[in-house]
Structures are given as structure tokens and as C-alpha cells.
N, C-alpha and C positions, 0 to 999 in steps of 0.2 A: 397202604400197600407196601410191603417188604420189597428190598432188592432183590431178593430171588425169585417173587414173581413176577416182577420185570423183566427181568430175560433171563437166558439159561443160566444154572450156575456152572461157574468155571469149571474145567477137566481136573482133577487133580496133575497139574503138571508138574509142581515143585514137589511132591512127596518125596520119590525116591531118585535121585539124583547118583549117576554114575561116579567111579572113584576116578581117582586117576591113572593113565597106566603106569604099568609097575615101573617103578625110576622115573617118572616123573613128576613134574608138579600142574596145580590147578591154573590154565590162565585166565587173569582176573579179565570180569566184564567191562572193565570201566572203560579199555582203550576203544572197544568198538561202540559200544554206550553212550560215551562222551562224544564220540564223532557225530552220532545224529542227532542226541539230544542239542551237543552244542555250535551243530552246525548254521545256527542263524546269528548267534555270538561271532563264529569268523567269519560269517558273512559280515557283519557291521563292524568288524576291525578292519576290515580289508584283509582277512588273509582267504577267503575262501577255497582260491585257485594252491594255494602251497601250503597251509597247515593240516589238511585232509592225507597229502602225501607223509609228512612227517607223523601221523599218529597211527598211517596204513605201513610203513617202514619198522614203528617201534613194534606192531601186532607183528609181523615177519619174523623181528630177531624175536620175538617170547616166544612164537612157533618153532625157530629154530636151537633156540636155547632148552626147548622144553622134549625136542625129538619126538619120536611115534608118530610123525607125523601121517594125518589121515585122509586122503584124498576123495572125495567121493566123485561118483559117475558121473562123467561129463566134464569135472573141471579139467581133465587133460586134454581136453578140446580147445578149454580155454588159452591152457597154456601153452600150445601150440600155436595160437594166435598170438600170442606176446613174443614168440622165439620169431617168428613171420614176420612180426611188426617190426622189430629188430633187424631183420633183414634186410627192410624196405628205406632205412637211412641210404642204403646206398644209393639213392637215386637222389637224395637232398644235393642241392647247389649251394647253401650257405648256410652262416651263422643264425640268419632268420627264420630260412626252412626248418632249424634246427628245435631251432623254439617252441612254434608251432607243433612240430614231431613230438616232442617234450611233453606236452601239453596232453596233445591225444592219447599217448601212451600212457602216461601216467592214471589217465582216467579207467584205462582199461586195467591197468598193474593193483590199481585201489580195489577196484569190486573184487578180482581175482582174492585179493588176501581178505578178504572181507568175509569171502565164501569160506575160503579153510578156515578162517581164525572160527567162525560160527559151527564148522563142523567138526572142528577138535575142541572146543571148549564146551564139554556138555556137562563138565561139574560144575560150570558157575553161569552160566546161556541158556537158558530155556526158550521154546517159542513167546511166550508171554513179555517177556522182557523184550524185546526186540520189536513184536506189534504192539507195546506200549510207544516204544518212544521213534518206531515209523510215523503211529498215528500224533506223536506231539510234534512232528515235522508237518505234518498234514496241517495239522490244528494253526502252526506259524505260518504257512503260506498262504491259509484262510484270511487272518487277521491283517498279516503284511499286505496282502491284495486289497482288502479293504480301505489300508491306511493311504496308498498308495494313488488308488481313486479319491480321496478326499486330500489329499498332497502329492497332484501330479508333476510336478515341478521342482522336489525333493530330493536330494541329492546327500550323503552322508560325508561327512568328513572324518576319515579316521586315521588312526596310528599310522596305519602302513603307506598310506596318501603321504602322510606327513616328511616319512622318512624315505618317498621313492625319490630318486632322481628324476629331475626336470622332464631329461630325455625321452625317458621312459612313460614318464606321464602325459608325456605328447601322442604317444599311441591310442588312438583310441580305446582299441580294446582293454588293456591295461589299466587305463581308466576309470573304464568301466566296472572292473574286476576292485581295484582298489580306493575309488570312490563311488561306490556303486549306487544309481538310481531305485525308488521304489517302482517305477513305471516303465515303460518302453513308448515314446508315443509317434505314430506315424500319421502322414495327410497323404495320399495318396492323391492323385491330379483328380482334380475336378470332384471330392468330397467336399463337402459342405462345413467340416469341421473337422477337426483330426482325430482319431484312435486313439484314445488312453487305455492302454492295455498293462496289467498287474503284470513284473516281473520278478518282484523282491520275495524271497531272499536268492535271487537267480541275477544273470545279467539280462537275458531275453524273453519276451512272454509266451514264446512257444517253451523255453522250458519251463515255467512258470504250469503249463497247461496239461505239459507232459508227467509232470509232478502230481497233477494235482489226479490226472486219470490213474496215473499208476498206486497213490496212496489213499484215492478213496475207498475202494475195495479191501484195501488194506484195514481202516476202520470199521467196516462191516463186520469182516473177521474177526478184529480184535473184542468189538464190544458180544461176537456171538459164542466166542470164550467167557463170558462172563464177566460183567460189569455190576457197581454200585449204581444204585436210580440215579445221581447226582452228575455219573462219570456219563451215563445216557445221556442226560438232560443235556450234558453238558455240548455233547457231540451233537444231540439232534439240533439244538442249538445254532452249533457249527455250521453243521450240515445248511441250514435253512438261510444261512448270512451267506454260505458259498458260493449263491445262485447269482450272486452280483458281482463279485469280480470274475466268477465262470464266464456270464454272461459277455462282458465286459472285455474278458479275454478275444474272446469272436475267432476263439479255436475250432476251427471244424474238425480237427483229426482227433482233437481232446474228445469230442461225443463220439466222434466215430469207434475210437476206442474205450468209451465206458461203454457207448449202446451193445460192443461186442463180447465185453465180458460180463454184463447185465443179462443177454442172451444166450452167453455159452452156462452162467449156469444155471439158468431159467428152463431150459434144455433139458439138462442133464438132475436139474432135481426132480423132472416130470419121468427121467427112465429112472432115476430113484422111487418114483410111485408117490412121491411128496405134494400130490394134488392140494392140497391146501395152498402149501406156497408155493406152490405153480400157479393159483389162482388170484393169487394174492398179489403175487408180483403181476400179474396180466392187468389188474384193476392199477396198479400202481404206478404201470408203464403207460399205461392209458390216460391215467388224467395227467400224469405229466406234460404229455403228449399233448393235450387239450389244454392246457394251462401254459404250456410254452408258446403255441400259437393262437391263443387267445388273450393272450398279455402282452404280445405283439414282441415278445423276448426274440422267437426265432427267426421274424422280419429283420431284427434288428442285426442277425446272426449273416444271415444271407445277403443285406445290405450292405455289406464292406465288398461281397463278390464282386455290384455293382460299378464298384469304384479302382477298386486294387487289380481286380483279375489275377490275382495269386496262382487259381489253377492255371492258368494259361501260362504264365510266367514259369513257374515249377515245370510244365513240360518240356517246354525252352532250356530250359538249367537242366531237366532229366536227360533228354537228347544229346545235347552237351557235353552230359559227363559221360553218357555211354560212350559215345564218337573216342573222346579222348583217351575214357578208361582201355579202349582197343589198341590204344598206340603202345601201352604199357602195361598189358596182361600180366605179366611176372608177378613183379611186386611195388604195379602202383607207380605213381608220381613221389610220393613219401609224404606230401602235403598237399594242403588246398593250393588251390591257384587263381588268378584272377583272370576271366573268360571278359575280353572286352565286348564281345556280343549282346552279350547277354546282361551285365552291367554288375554280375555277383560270381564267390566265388566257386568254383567246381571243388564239389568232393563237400560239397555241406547241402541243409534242406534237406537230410535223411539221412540215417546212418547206415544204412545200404549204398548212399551214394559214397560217402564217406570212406568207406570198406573197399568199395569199389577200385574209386580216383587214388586214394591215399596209398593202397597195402595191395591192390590187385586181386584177382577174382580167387585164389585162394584162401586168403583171409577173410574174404567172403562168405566160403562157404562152410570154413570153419566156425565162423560166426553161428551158421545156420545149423551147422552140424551141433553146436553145444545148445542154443534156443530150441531148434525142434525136438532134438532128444530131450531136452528138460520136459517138454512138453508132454510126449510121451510115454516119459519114464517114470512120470510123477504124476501118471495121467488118473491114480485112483486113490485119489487121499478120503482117508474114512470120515470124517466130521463136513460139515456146513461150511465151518471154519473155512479148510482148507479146499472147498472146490474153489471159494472167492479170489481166493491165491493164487488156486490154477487160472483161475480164467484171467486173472492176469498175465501170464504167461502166455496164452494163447492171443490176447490183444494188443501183447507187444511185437509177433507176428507182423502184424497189420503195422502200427504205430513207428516201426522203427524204418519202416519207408520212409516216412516223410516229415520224423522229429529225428534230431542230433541228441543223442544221451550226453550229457553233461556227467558232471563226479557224482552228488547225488543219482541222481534216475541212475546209473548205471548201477550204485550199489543199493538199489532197493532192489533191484532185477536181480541181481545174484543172490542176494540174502534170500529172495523168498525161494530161490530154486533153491540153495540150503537149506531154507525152514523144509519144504515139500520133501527134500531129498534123507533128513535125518527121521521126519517124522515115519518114511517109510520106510527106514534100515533100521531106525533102532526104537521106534514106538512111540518116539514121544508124540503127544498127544495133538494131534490139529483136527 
């Protein structure tokens, strides 16, 4: 069997490739490139939390050294969100608050440039280049979750550890960030044994989970662009090893958000008339289904409920933040805060709450104003490819209730409303 009857062959996407505009020049791929490919390298230096900012700083000035600059629909949404967020220092109390602010911000300031640098560089960025090296992000959080269940106790020591201040490494978080663990592990009262749950190359295994929902779809796409049998194999491979630190993870919002974007385009290939793979995907949702609870995987799923009572707890913290977020509708507290009721802090457990406690209900709905128009605006991409993509889009809807985006998850969410966004302004192929 040949790799092109293995799966489709690829779009011609690299043929013909845009010049650049007049007075200026091409910006190279490498900065945005290098940030996902070699985002599990700072992870394991300790720099995850600050070298992400300095190579989203250096993509800015080549945008701004290079002028024409090109905005596409929606990101002025976003960057009314950053001008807001900005506003909402004013409510900080200190040098700590500050940090914190720092932090958030920055994650939000990274996707933003991430999305232009993708949507001004189309002489040297293609869609393909970019669902390559999402899905070798995908491919490291596989393996890491794996390695992390066989060495749950694993802890890195790197450079940045080396050279932090004592002080500083007394924080936990910080820590975290720059010794960072393969695992997250919790015992909840009265469980039987503790939760090893995969967080690497992350600090928590909700993002770990939130990762993993937002870049499996991701791989679908990529390999339905066109792959070698080997880059298949390689994936279904993947794919098949996943099911254990998925599992493992004991993410309910992670299925809740694959099942919805499995469904949104399971959906929509049936008003495509694609009865095949409507059919195809039914028998394949089905044994899953029966293979999940027949292997006693989703007992295992629902049995942390048991123990943790997570939902109940989330509603506690939801209530919470709403109560609070009323005191400071404007713009926000400026940061999380610590709710002694509740024993966690308000303005995290979802980036709705986040938006809420942090920036106030208009950064909120700014938020929403750039998500659902992405949503809708990019709501008819021509290939396979790119419904996968959408329905990510659509499942972050849901997901961003009740996961915190971290720097990654946030810039896979922007790049793919770029990829959806160029492919339908300027043709390129998804």
C-alpha cells in the first residue's frame, strides 16, 4: 500500500505562496515555529513561564519593523481586551498583586501576537507548518503523561532552578514553574489511594487535559491534509498510548469538550451529505462508548466524583466569584484572591471566572465578543480539515468555563482562529 492510499493526499498548499507587500520584507517562521516546537525544551529548562514572552516580544518588533501591518476580524476584540486588562491594575494593592497581573496578561498579550505574526507572514507560514508542529506538541504531552505515570514522583532540576533566588523558590507556584513536576498528585479525604494525574510539560493536569482536548482535533486535521503511512502509524500509535494518561488525567471537562467537538462535526458532515463518515464516526463513537465502560475505564473516571466532589466544590468557588465579581463590576479585583470559605482562590477553576473576578464583566464579554464571532465568522471552512478546527472553537465555548488557559492553550486558540481566519480571506487551503 502507497501513502496516498492511506489517506488523502495533501492540498497543494506550498505551491504558490504570496510575495511580500511592497517595502517590505518576508517574516521568518522560525520565531513562532520554534516557540511550539520547542516549547517542552523551556519547559524542562525552567523557563516556560518567561521565555514564551520574550520570543512573542521579538515576533512584535519583526511585525513592527516590517509595517503593513494586517489585522484580521476579530483580533480587535482582542485588543481591546489587553487595553481593559490594563486598566484593571488599578485595583492591584501591591507588588504581588502585580506579579500575578503580570502573569495573566502576558498570556493573553502572547496568543494576541501570535495571531498577527500567523496572519501577516504568509510568505513563509503556511497552514501545514503550524498543524505540524501543534500536533508535535500534542505528540510531547502524550509521551510526557506517560512518562510521568511511570515516574510519579519526578521532579526536574534545571538552569533556571539553579539560578532562582532562595526567596523566590519558596513560593510555591514559582516552584512549580521552574522545577517543575511530571505529575500533579491529589488524595482527596477518604480515597483509598491518591490521584496521579499527567501534568508535564504543564504545571497542573487540568492543563495538561485542556491541552490535550484542544490538540487532538488538531491531529486529525493535520494527518487529513495529507500524511506519509509512517507519519499515520506514527499518530495512530499516539493516538492508542493516549488513552492511559487521558484516562489517568480523570478530566471530565477534557471528554466533555472532545465529545462536543466530535459531535459538532459529526453533525455538520451529515448536512454535508457525507453519510459515510457520518456512519463511520456513529460505529466509532459507539464502541468507544462500550469499550470505555466495559474496561471499567469510565468507573474509574466517575470514581474520583466519589471521593473529591469537585462539582460541588466548583459551585462553592462559582457562587463565590460571582458574589464578589458584583462588588467590582468595572474592572475587576486585578487578581485572584484567596476566599477563606471556600479554601481556593476566586477568579481561577475557569476562565470565565477568571475574566469575571480579575478584569470585570466587560473584559468578559469581550472575551466572548472575539470567541463567538471567531465562531461564527469562520463558521464555513471548505475541507474536512478545517470543520476539525472549527469545532474546536466551538468546544472552547463550553471548556473555557471550567479550565484556566495557560500560554500554550491560549495560543493554540488563537492560531487556529488565524489558520480558519486566513484560510477564508485569502484561500489558503484547510
Amino acid at each position: 500500500m502507497t501513502a496516498s492510499a492511506a489517506v488523502r493526499p495533501a492540498a497543494e498548499a506550498s505551491a504558490a505562496r504570496p510575495r511580500p507587500a511592497a517595502g517590505g520584507r518576508a517574516l521568518p517562521a522560525w520565531p513562532l515555529l520554534g516557540l511550539i516546537w520547542g516549547y517542552p525544551v523551556l519547559w524542562a529548562l525552567g523557563l516556560s513561564q518567561f521565555a514564551p514572552t520574550v520570543l512573542c516580544l521579538l515576533m512584535l518588533a519583526l511585525l513592527l519593523l516590517r509595517g503593513h501591518l494586517r489585522v484580521l476580524p476579530g483580533l480587535w476584540a482582542w485588543g481591546a481586551l489587553l487595553l481593559w486588562m490594563l486598566g484593571s491594575t488599578a485595583m492591584l494593592g501591591s507588588a504581588t498583586d502585580l506579579i500575578g497581573w503580570g502573569m495573566r496578561f502576558t498570556v493573553v498579550l502572547n496568543a494576541g501576537i501570535c495571531a498577527l505574526y500567523y496572519a501577516n507572514a504568509r510568505e513563509t507560514l503556511g497552514p501545514d507548518a503550524v498543524l505540524r508542529a501543534l500536533s508535535g506538541l500534542w505528540a510531547t504531552c502524550v509521551l510526557l503523561g506517560c512518562l510521568g505515570l511511570a515516574f510519579p514522583e519526578a521532579r526536574l532540576s534545571t538552569p533556571m532552578g539553579a539560578i532562582m533566588p532562595g526567596g523566590l523558590m519558596s513560593n510555591d507556584l514559582v516552584h512549580d514553574y521552574v522545577a517543575p513536576r511530571l505529575t500533579e498528585t491529589q488524595q482527596p479525604w477518604g480515597a483509598p489511594a491518591p490521584y496521579i494525574r499527567p501534568s508535564a510539560p504543564f504545571v497542573y493536569a487540568n492543563s495538561w487535559g485542556l491541552a490535550y482536548a484542544l490538540l487532538t482535533p488538531v491531529v486529525v486535521a493535520r494527518l487529513l491534509r495529507g500524511a506519509r503511512l509512517r507519519v499515520v502509524l506514527w499518530y495512530a500509535g499516539l493516538g492508542a498510548l493516549s488513552v492511559i494518561p487521558a484516562l489517568a488525567s480523570s478530566n471530565r471537562g477534557m471528554f466533555l469538550g472532545l465529545g462536543l467537538c466530535v459531535l459538532t462535526v459529526w453533525i455538520r458532515a451529515g448536512l454535508r451529505g457525507r453519510w459515510a463518515a457520518v456512519a463511520a464516526g456513529g460505529l466509532g463513537l459507539l464502541a468507544a462508548g462500550i469499550a470505555l465502560f466495559a474496561s471499567g475505564a469510565a468507573g474509574s473516571v466517575l470514581a474520583r466524583q466519589e471521593y473529591s466532589d469537585s462539582t460541588g466544590g466548583r459551585s462553592a468557588l462559582y457562587r463565590a466569584t460571582w458574589e464578589r465579581s458584583l462588588e467590582s463590576p468595572l474592572l475587576g479585583h486585578g487578581t485572584t484572591q484567596m476566599e477563606p470559605s471556600v479554601g481556593v482562590s476566586l477568579g481561577t477553576q475557569g476562565y470565565l471566572w477568571t475574566l469575571l473576578f480579575c478584569y470585570g464583566f466587560v473584559a468578559a464579554a469581550l472575551f466572548l465578543w472575539f470567541l463567538l464571532g471567531a465562531v461564527l465568522r469562520w463558521a464555513r471552512p471548505v475541507g474536512t480539515s478545517g470543520l476539525w478546527l472549527h469545532a474546536v472553537l466551538v468546544s472552547c465555548c463550553l471548556m473555557f468555563v471550567f479550565y484556566s488557559f495557560d500560554t500554550m492553550q491560549m495560543i493554540t486558540l488563537l492560531l487556529l482562529t488565524a489558520l480558519l481566519g486566513r484560510a477564508r480571506l485569502d484561500g489558503d487551503p484547510l
